[in-house]
N, C-alpha and C positions, 0 to 999 in steps of 0.2 A: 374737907376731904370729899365729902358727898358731892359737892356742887364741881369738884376738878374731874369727878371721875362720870360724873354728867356731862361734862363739856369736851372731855375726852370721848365718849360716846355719840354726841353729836358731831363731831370734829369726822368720824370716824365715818359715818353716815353720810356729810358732806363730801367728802372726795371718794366713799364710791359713786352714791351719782352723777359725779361729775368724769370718773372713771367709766364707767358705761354708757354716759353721752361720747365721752371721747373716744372711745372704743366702735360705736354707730353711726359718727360725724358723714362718712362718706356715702350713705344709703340707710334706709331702714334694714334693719337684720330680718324683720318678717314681711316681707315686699314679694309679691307675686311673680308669679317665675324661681324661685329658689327652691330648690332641693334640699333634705335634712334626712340624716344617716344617726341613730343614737343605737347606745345600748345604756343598761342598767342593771342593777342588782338589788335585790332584796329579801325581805327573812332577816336572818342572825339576830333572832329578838327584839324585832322593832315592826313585828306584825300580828296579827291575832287571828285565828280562828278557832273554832270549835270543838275542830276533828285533827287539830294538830298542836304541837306544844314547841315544835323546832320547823324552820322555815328556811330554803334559799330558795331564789328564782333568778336566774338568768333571762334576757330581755332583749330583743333586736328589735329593733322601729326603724322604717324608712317612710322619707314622708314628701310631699309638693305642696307646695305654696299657691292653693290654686286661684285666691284673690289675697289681696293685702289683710293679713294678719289672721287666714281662715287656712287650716292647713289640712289635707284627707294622709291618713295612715294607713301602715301594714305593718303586721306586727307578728312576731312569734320567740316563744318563751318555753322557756322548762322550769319546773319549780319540783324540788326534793321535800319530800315532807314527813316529818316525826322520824327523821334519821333513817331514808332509804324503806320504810313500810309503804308510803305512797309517791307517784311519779306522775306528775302532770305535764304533759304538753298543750302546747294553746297556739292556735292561727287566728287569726281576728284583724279586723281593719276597723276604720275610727279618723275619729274629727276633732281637730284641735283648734281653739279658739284664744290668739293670745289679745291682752286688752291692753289697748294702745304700743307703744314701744318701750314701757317700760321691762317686759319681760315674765311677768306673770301671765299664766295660760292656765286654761280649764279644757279637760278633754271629755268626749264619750271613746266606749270603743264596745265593738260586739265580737266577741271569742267562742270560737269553737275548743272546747276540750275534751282531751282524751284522759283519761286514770287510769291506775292498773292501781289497785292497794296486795299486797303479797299475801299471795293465795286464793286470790279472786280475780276472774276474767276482768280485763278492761272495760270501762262503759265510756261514753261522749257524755256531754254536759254541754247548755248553752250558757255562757257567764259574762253578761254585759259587765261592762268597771265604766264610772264614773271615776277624773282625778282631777285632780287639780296642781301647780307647780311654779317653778320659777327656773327661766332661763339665765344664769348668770355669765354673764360676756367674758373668760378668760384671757382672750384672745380677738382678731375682728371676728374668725369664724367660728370659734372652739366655743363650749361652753358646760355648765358644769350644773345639771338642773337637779334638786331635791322636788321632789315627787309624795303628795299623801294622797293614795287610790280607796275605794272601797268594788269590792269582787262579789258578784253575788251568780249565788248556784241556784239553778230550778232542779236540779238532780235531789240532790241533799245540802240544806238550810246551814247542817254541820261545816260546808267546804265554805260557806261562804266567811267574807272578811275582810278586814282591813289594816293597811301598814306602812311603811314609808320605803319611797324606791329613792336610789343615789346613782344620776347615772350622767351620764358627756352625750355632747350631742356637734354637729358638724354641719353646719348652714352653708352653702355652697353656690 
């Protein structure tokens, strides 16, 4: 039983990559000159920080391919936190690095943020994220990337953190 459900598992493994070469036959998907349009979501329990216990963030990234496989971003986000007591917005641009054509990437990005926590004036924050991810080819252009980022605040140590984003993306 172990060794079918091994080979069932490799079986599985071999025609996605063979799914994702076929899916990138006619060019590279991260080829200089392309355009990329994502969004994403995160929180609902699959993030952590210090200064919150409940998490969402909504996510827009557009981006250019400005050599082969080296991508620059823009980026902006809203993230609700501990159920509406904190409100973050975030503007920030950033560099993506994907390695080879298999579809894993490594990013920086440097974010300007805004917070308001309820009953306290808003203050800005500077919050670089370091992430890391994986482009999955659903499609020739669609794709479908899980994301694990870490966020770190110079304001308060508390905001900073780390979590998982699930988000589509559109190479073009």
């Amino acid at each position: 039983m172990k060794k079918l459900f091994l080979s069932a598992i490799a079986l599985m493994m071999v025609m996605n990559v063979n799914a994702q070469k076929y899916l990138n036959s006619t060019g590279t998907p991260f080829e200089e000159g392309k355009f990329y349009v994502g969004a994403s979501l995160s929180g609902l329990g699959v993030n952590y920080s210090k200064a919150s216990k409940w998490s969402l963030g909504l996510q827009a990234k557009a981006g250019y391919l400005f050599l082969d496989n080296w991508m620059v971003l823009g980026v902006l986000s809203y993230n609700n936190q501990s159920e509406g007591s904190a409100i973050t917005t975030n503007i920030g641009a950033g560099a993506r690095y994907y390695f080879d054509q298999i579809g894993i990437y490594a990013g920086l990005t440097a974010k300007y943020a805004h917070f308001k926590v309820s009953g306290v004036n808003g203050t800005s924050d500077f919050r670089p994220e370091i992430y890391g991810g994986y482009a999955f080819f659903l499609s020739h252009y669609v794709t479908l990337e899980p994301e694990i980022y870490y966020e770190h605040s110079f304001k308060d140590t508390d905001y900073s953190g780390f979590g998982l984003r699930l988000g589509c993306g559109i190479y073009f």
